[in-house]
PDB file of N, CA, C and O in Angstrom:
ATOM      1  N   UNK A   1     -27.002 138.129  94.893  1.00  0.00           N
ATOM      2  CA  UNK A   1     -27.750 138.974  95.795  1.00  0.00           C
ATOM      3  C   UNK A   1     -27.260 138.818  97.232  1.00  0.00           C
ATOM      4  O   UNK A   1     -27.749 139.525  98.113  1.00  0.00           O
ATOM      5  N   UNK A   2     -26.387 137.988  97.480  1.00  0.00           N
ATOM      6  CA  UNK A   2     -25.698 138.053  98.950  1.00  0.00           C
ATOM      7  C   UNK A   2     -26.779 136.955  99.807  1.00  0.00           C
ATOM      8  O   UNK A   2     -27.224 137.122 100.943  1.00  0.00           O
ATOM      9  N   UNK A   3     -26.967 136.113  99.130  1.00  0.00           N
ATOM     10  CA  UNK A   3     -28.102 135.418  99.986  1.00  0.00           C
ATOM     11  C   UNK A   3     -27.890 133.929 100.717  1.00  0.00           C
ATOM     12  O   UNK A   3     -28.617 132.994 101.051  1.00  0.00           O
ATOM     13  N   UNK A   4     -26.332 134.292 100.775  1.00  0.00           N
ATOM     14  CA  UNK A   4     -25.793 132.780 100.625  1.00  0.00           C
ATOM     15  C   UNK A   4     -24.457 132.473 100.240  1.00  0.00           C
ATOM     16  O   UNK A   4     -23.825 133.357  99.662  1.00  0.00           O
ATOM     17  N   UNK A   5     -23.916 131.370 100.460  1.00  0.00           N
ATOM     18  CA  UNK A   5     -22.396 131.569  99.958  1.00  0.00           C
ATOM     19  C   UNK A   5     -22.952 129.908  98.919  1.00  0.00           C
ATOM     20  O   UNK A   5     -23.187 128.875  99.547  1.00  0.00           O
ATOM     21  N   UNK A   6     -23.008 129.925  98.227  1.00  0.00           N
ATOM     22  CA  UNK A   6     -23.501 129.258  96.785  1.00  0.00           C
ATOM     23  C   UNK A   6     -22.681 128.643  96.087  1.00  0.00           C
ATOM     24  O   UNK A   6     -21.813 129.327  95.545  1.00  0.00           O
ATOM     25  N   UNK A   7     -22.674 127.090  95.854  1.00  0.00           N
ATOM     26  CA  UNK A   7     -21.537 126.626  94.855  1.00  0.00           C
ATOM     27  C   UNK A   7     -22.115 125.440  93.884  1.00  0.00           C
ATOM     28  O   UNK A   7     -22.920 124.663  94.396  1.00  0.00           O
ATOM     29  N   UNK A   8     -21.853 125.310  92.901  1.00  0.00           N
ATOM     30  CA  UNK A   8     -22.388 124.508  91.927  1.00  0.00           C
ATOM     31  C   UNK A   8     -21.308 123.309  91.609  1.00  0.00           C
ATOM     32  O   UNK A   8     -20.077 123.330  91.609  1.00  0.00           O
ATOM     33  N   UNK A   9     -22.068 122.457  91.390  1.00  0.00           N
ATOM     34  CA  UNK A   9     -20.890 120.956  91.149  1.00  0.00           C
ATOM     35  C   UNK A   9     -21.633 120.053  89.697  1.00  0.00           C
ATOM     36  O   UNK A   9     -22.624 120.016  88.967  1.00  0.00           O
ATOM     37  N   UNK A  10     -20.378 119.455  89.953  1.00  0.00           N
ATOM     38  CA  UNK A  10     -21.229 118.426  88.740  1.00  0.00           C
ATOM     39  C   UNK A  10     -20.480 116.620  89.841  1.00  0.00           C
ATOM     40  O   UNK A  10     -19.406 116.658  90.441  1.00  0.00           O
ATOM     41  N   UNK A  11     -21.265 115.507  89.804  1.00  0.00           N
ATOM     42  CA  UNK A  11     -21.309 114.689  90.275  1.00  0.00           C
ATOM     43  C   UNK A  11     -20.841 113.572  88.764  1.00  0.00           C
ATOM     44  O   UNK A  11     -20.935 113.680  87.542  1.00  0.00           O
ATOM     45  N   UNK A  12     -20.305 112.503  89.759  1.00  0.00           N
ATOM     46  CA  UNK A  12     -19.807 111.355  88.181  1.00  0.00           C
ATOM     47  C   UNK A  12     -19.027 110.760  89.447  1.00  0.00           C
ATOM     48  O   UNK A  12     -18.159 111.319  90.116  1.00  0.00           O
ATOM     49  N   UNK A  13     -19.647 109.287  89.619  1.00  0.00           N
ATOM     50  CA  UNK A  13     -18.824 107.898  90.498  1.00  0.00           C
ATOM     51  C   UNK A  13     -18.356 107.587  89.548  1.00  0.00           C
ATOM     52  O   UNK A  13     -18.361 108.093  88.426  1.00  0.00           O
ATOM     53  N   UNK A  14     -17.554 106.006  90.274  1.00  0.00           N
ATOM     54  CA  UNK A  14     -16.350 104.760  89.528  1.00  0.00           C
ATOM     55  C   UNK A  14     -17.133 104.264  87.977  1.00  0.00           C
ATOM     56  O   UNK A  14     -16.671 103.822  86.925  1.00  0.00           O
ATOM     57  N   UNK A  15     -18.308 104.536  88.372  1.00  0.00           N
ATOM     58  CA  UNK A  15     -19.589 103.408  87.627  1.00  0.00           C
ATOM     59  C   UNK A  15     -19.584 104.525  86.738  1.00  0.00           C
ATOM     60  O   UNK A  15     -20.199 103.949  85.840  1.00  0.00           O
ATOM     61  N   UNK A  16     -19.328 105.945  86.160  1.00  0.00           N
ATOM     62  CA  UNK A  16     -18.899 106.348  85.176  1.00  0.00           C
ATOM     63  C   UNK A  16     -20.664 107.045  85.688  1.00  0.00           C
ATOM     64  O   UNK A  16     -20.927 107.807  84.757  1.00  0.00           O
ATOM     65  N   UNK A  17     -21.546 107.077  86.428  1.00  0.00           N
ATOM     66  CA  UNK A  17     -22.775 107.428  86.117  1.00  0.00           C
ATOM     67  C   UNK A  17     -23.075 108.761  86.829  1.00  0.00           C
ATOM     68  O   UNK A  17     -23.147 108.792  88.058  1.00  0.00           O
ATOM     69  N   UNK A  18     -23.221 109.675  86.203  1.00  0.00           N
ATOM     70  CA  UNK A  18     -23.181 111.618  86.771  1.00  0.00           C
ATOM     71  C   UNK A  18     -24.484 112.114  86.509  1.00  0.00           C
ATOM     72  O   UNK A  18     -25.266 111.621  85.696  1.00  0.00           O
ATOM     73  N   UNK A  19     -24.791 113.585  87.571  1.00  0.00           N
ATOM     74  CA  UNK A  19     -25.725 113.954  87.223  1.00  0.00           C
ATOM     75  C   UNK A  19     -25.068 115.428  86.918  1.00  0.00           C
ATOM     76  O   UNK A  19     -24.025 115.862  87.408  1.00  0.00           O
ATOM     77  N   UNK A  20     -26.170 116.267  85.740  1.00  0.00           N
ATOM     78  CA  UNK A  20     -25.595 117.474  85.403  1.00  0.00           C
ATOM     79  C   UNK A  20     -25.191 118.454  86.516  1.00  0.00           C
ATOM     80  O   UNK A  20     -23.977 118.504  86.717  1.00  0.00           O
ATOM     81  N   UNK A  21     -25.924 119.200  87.237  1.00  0.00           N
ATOM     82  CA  UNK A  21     -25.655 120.008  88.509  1.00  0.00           C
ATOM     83  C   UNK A  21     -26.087 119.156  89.993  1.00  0.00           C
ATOM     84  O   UNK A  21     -26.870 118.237  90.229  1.00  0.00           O
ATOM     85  N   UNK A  22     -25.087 120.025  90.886  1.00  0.00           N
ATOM     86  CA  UNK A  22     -25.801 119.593  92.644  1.00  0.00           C
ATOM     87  C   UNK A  22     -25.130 121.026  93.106  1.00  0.00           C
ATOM     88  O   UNK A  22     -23.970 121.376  92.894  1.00  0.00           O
ATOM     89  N   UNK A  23     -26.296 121.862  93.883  1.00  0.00           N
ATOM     90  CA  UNK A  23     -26.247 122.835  94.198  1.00  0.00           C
ATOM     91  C   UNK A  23     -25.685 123.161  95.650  1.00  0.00           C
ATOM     92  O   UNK A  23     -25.995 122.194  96.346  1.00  0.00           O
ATOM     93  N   UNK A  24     -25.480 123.439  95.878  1.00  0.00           N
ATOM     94  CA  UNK A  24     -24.829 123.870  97.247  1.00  0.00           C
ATOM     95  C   UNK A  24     -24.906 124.851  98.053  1.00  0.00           C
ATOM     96  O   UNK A  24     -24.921 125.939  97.478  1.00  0.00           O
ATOM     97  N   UNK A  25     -24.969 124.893  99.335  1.00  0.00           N
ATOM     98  CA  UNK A  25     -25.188 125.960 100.493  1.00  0.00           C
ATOM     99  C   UNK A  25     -24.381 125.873 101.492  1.00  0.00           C
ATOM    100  O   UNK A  25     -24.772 125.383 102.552  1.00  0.00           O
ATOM    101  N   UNK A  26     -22.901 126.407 101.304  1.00  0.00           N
ATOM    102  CA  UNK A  26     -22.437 126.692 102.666  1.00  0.00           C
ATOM    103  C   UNK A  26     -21.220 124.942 101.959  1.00  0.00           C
ATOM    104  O   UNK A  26     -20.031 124.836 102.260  1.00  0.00           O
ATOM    105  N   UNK A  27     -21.634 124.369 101.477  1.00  0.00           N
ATOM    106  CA  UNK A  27     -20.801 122.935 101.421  1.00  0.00           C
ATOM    107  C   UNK A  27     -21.798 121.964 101.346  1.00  0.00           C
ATOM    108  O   UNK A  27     -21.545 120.799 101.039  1.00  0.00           O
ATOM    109  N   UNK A  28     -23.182 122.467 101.669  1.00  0.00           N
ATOM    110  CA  UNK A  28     -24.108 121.661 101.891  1.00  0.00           C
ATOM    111  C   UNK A  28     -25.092 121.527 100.613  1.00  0.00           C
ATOM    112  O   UNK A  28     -25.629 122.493 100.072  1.00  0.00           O
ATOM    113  N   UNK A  29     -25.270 119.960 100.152  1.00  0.00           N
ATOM    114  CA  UNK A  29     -26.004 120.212  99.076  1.00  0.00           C
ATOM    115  C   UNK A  29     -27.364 119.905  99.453  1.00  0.00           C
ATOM    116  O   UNK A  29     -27.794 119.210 100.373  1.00  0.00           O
ATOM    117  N   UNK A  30     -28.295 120.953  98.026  1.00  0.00           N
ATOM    118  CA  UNK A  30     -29.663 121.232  98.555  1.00  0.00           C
ATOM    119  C   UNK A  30     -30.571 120.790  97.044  1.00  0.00           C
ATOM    120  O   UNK A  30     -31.771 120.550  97.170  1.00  0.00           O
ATOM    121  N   UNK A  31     -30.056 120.721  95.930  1.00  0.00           N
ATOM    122  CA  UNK A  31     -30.642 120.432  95.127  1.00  0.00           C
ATOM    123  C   UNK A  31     -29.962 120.109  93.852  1.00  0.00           C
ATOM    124  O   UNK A  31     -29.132 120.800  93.261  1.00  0.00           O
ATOM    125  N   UNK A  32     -30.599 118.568  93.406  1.00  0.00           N
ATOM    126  CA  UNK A  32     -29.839 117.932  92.032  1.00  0.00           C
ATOM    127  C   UNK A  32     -30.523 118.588  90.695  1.00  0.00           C
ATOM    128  O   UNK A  32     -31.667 119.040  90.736  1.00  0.00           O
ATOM    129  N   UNK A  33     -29.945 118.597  89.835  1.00  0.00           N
ATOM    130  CA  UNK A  33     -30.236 118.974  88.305  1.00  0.00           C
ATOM    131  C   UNK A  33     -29.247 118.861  87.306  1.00  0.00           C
ATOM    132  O   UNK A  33     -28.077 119.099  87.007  1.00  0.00           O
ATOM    133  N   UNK A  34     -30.829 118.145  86.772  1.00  0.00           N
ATOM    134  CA  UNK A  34     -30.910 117.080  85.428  1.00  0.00           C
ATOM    135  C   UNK A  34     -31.063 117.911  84.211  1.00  0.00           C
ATOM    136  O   UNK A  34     -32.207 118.337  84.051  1.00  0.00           O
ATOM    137  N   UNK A  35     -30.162 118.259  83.281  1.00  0.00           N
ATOM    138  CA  UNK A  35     -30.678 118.416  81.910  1.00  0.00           C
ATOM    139  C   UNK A  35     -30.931 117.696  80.622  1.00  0.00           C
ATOM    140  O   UNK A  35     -29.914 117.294  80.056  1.00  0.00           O
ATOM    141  N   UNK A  36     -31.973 117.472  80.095  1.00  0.00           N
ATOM    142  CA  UNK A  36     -32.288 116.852  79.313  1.00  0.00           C
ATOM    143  C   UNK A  36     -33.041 117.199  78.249  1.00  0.00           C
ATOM    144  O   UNK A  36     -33.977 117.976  78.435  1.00  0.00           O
ATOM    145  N   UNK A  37     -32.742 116.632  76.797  1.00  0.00           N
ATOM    146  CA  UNK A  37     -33.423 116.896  75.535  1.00  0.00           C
ATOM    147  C   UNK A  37     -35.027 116.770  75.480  1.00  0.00           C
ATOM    148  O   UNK A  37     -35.827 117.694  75.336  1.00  0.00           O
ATOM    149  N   UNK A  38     -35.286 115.454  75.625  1.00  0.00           N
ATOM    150  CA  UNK A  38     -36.251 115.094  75.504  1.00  0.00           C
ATOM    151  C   UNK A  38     -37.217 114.237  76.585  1.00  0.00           C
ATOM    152  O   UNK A  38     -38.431 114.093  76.728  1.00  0.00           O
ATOM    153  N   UNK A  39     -35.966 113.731  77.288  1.00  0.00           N
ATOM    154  CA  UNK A  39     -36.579 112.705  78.543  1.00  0.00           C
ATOM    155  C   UNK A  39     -37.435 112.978  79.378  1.00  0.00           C
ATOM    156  O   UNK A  39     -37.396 114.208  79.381  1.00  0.00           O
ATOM    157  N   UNK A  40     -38.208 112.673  80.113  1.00  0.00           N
ATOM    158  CA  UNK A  40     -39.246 112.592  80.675  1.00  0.00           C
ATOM    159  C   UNK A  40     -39.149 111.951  82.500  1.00  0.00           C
ATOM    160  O   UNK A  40     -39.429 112.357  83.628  1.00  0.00           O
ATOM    161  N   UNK A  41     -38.522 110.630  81.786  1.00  0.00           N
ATOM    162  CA  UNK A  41     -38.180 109.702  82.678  1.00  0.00           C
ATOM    163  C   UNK A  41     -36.810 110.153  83.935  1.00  0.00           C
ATOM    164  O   UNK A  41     -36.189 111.094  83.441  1.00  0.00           O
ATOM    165  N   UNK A  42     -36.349 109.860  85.001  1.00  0.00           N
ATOM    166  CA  UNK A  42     -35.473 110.330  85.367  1.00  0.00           C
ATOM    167  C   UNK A  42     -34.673 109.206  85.470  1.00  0.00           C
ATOM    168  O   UNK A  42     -35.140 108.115  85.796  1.00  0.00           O
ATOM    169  N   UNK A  43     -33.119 109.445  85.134  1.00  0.00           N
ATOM    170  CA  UNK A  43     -32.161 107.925  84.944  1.00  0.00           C
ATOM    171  C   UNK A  43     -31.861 107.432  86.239  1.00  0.00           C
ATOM    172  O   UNK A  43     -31.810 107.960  87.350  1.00  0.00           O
ATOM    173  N   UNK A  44     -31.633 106.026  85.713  1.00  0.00           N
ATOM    174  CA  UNK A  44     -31.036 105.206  87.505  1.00  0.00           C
ATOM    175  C   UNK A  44     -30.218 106.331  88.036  1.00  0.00           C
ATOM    176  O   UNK A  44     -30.846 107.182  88.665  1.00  0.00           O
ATOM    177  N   UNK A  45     -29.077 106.477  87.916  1.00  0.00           N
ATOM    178  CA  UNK A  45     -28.318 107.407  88.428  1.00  0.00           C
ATOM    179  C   UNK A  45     -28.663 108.737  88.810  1.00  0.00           C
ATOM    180  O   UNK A  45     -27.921 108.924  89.774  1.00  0.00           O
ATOM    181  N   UNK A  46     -29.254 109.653  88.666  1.00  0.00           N
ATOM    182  CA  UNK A  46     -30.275 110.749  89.005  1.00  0.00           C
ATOM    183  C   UNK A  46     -30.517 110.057  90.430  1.00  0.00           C
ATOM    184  O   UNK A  46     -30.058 110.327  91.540  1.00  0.00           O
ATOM    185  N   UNK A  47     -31.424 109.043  89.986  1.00  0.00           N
ATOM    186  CA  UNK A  47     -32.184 108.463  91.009  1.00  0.00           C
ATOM    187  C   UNK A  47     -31.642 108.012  91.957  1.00  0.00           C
ATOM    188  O   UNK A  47     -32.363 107.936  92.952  1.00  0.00           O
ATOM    189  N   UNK A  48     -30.200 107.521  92.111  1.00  0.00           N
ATOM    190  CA  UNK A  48     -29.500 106.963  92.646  1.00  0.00           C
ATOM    191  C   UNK A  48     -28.751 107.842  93.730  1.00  0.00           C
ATOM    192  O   UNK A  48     -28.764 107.700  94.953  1.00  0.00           O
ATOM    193  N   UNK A  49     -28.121 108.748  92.995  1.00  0.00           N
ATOM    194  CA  UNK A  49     -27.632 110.013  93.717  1.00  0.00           C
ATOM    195  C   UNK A  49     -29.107 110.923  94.500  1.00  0.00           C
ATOM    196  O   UNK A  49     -28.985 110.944  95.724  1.00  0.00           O
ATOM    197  N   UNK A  50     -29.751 111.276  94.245  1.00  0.00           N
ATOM    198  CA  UNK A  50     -30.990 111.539  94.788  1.00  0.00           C
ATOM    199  C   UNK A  50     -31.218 110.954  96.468  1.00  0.00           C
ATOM    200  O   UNK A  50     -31.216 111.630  97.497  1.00  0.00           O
ATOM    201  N   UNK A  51     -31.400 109.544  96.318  1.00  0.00           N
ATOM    202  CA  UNK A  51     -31.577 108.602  97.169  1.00  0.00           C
ATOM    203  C   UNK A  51     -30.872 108.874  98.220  1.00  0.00           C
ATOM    204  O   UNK A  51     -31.305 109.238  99.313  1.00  0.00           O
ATOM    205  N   UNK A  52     -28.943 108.572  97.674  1.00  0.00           N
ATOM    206  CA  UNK A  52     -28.091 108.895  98.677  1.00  0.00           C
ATOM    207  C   UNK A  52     -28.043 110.562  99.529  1.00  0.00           C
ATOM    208  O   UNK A  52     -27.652 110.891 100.649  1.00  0.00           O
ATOM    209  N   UNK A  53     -28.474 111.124  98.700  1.00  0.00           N
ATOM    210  CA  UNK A  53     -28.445 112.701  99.318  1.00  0.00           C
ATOM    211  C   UNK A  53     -29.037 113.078  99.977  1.00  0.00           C
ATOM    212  O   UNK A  53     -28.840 114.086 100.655  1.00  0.00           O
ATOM    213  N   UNK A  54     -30.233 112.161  99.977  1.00  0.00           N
ATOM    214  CA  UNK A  54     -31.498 112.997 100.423  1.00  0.00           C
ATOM    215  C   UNK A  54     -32.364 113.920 100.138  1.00  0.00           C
ATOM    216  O   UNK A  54     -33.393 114.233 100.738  1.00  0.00           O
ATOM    217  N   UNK A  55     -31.704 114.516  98.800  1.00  0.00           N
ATOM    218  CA  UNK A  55     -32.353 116.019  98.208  1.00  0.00           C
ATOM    219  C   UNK A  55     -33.303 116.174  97.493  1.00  0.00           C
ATOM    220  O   UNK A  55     -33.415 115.343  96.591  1.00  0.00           O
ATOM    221  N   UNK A  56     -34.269 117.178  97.580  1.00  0.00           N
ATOM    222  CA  UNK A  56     -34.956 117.343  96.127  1.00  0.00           C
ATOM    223  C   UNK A  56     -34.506 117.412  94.521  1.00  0.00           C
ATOM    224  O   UNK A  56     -33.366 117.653  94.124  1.00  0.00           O
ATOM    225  N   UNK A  57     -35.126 117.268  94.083  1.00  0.00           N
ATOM    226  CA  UNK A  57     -34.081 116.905  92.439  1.00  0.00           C
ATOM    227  C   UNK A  57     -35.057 117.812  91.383  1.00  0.00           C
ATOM    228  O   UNK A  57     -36.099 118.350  91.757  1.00  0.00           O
ATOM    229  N   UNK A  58     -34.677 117.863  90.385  1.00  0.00           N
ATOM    230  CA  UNK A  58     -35.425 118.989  89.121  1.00  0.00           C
ATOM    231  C   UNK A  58     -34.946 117.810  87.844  1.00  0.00           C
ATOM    232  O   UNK A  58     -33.896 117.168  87.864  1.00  0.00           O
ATOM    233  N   UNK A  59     -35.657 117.761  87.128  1.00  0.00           N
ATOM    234  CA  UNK A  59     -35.130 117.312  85.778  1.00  0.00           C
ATOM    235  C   UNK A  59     -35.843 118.074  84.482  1.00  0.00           C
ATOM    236  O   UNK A  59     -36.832 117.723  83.839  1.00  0.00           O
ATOM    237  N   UNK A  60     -34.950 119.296  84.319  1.00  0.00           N
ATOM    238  CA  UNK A  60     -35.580 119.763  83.281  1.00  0.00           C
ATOM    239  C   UNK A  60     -35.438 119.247  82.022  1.00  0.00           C
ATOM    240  O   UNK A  60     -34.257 118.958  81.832  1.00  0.00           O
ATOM    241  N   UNK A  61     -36.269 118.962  80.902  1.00  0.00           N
ATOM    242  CA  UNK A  61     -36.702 118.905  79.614  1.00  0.00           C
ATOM    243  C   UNK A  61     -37.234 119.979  78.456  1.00  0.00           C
ATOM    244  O   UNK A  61     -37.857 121.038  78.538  1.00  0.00           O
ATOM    245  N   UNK A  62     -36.753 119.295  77.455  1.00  0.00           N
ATOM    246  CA  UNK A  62     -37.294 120.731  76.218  1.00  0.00           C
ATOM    247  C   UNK A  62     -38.950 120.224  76.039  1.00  0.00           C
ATOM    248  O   UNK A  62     -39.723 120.980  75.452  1.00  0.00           O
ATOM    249  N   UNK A  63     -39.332 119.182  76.466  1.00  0.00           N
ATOM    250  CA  UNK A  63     -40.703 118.891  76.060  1.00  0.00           C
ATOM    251  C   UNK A  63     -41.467 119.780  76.377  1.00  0.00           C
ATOM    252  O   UNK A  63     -40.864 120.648  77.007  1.00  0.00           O
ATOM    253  N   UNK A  64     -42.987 120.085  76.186  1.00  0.00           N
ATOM    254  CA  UNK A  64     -43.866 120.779  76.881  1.00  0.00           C
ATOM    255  C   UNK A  64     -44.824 120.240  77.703  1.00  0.00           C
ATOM    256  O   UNK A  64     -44.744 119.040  77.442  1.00  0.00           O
ATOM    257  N   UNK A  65     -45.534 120.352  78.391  1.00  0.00           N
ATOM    258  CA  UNK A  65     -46.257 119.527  79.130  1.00  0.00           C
ATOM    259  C   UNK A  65     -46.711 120.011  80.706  1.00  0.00           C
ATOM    260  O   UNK A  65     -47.409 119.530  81.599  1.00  0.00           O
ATOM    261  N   UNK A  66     -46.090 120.955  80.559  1.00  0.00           N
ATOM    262  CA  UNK A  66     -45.899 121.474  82.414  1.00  0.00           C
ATOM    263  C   UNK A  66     -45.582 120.716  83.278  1.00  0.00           C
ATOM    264  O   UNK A  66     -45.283 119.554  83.003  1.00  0.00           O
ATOM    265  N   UNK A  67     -45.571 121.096  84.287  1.00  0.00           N
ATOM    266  CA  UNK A  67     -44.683 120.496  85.021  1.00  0.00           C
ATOM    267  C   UNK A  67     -45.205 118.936  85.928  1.00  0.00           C
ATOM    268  O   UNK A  67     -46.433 118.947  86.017  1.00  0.00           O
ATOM    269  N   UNK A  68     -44.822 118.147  86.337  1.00  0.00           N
ATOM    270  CA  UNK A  68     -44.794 116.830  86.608  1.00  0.00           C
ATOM    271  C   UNK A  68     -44.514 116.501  87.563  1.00  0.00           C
ATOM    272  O   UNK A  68     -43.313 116.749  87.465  1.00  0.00           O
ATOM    273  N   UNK A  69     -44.680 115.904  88.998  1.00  0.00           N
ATOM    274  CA  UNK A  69     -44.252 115.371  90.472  1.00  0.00           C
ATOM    275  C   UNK A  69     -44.121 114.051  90.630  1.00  0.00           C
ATOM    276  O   UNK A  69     -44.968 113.168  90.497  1.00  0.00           O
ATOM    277  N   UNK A  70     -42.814 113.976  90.970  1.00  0.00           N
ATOM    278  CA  UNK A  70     -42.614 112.540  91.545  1.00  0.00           C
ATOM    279  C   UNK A  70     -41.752 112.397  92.535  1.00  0.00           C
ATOM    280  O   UNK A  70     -41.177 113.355  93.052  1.00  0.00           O
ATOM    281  N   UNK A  71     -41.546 110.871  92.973  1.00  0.00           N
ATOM    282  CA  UNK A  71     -40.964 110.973  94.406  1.00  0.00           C
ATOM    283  C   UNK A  71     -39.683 109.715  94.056  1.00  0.00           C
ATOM    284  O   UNK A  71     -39.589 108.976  93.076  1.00  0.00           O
ATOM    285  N   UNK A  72     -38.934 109.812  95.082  1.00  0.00           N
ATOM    286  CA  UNK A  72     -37.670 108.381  95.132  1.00  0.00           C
ATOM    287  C   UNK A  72     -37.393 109.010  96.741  1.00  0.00           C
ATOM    288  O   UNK A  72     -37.033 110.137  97.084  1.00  0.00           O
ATOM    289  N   UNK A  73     -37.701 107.858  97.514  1.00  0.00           N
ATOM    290  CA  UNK A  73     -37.662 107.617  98.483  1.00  0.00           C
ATOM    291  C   UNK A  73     -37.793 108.584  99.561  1.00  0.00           C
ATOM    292  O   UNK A  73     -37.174 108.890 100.580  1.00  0.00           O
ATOM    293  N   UNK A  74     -38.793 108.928  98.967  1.00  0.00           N
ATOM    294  CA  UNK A  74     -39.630 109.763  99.428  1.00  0.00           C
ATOM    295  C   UNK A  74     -39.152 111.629  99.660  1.00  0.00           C
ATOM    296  O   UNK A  74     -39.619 112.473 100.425  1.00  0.00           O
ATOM    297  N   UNK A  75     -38.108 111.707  98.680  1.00  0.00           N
ATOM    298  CA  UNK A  75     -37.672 112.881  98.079  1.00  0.00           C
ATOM    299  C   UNK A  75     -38.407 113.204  96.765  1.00  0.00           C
ATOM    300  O   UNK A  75     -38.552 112.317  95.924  1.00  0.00           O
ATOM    301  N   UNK A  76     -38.976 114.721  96.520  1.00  0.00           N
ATOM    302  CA  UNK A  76     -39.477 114.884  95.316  1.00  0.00           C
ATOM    303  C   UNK A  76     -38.325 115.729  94.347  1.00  0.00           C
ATOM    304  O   UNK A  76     -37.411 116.549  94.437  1.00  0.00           O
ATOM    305  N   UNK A  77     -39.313 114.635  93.049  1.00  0.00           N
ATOM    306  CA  UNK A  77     -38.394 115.085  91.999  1.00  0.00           C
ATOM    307  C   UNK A  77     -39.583 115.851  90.868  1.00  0.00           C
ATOM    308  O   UNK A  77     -40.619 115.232  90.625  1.00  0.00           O
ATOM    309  N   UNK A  78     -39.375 116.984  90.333  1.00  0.00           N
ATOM    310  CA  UNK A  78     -39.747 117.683  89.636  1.00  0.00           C
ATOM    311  C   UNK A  78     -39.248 117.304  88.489  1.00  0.00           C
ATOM    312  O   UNK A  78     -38.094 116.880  88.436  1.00  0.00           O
ATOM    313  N   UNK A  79     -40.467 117.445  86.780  1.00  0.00           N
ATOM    314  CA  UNK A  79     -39.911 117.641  85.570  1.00  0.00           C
ATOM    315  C   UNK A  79     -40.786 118.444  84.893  1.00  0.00           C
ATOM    316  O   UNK A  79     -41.975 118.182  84.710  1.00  0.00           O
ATOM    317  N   UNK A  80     -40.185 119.456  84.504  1.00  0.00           N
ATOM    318  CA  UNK A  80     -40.182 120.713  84.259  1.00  0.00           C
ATOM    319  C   UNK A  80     -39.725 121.109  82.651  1.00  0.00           C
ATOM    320  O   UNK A  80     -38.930 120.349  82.098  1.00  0.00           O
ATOM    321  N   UNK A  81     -40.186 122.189  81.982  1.00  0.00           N
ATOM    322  CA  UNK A  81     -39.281 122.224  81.150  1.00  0.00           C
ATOM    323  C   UNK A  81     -38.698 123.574  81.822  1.00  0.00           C
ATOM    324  O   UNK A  81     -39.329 124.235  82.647  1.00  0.00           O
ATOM    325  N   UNK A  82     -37.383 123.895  81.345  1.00  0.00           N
ATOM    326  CA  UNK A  82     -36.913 125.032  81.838  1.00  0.00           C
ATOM    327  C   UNK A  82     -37.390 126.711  82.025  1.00  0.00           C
ATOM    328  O   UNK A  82     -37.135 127.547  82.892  1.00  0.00           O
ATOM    329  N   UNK A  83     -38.184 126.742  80.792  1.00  0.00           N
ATOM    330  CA  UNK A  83     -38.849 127.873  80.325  1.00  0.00           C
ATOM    331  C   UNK A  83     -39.809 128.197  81.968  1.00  0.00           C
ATOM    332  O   UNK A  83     -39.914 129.377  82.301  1.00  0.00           O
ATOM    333  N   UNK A  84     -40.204 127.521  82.535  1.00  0.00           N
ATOM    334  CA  UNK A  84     -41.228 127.337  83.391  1.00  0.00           C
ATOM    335  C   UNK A  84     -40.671 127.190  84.653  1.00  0.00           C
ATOM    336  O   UNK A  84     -41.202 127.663  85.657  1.00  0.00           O
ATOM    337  N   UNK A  85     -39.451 126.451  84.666  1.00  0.00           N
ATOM    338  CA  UNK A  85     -39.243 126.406  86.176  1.00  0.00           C
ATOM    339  C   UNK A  85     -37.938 127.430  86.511  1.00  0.00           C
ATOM    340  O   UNK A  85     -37.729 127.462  87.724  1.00  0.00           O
ATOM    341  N   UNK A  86     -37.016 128.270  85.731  1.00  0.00           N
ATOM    342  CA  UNK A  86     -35.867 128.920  86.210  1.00  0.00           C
ATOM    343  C   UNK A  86     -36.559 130.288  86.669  1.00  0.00           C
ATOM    344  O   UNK A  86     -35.986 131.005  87.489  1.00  0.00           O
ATOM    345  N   UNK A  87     -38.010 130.699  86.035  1.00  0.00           N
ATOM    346  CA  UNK A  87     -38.650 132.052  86.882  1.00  0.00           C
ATOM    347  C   UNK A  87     -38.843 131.488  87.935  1.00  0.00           C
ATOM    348  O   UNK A  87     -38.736 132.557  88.537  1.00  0.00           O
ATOM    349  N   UNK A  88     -39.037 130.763  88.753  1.00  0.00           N
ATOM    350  CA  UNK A  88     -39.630 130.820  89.803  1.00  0.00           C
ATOM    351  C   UNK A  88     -38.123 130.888  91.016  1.00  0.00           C
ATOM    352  O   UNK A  88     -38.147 131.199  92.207  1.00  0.00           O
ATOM    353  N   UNK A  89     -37.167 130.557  90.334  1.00  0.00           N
ATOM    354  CA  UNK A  89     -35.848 130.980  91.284  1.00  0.00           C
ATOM    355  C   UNK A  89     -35.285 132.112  92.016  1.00  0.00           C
ATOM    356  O   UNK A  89     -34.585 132.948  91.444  1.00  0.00           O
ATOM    357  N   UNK A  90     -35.529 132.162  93.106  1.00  0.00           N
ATOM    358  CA  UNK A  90     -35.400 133.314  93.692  1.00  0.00           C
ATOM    359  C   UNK A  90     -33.972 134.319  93.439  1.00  0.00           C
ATOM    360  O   UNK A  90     -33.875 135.407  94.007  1.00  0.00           O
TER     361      UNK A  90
END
């Protein structure tokens, strides 16, 4: 929609530990995402990269449950299942 110059990444350090997407604006990243089967929990590494970024984070799941709020250092992290959180994307 022209709303942005938009780029998608995938993240993975020395320590072998990655998160699925980190979204981007301009070069600038704005939001991490997590895909996951079943998990609930969000992994060290999520958490880790999170921390360093500063960003809000998503961790979607196939579970049901609606959606879930939490924080790492004082960034919130959402868990979601997908069905529920990709409508609300502008």
């Amino acid at each position: 929609m022209g709303w942005g110059r938009f780029s998608l990444h995938f993240i993975k350090n020395k320590e072998q530990q990655e998160v699925d997407f980190l979204l981007a604006d301009e070069n600038q990243p704005f939001l991490l995402i997590e895909a996951k089967l079943s998990e609930t929990q969000p992994s060290p590494a999520f958490l880790k990269f999170q921390a360093f970024l500063e960003i809000p984070a998503v961790q979607l799941t196939n579970l049901t449950g609606g959606y879930r709020k939490l924080s790492n250092a004082e960034q919130p992290i959402l868990v979601a299942p997908p069905w529920q959180w990709l409508p609300s994307i502008p």
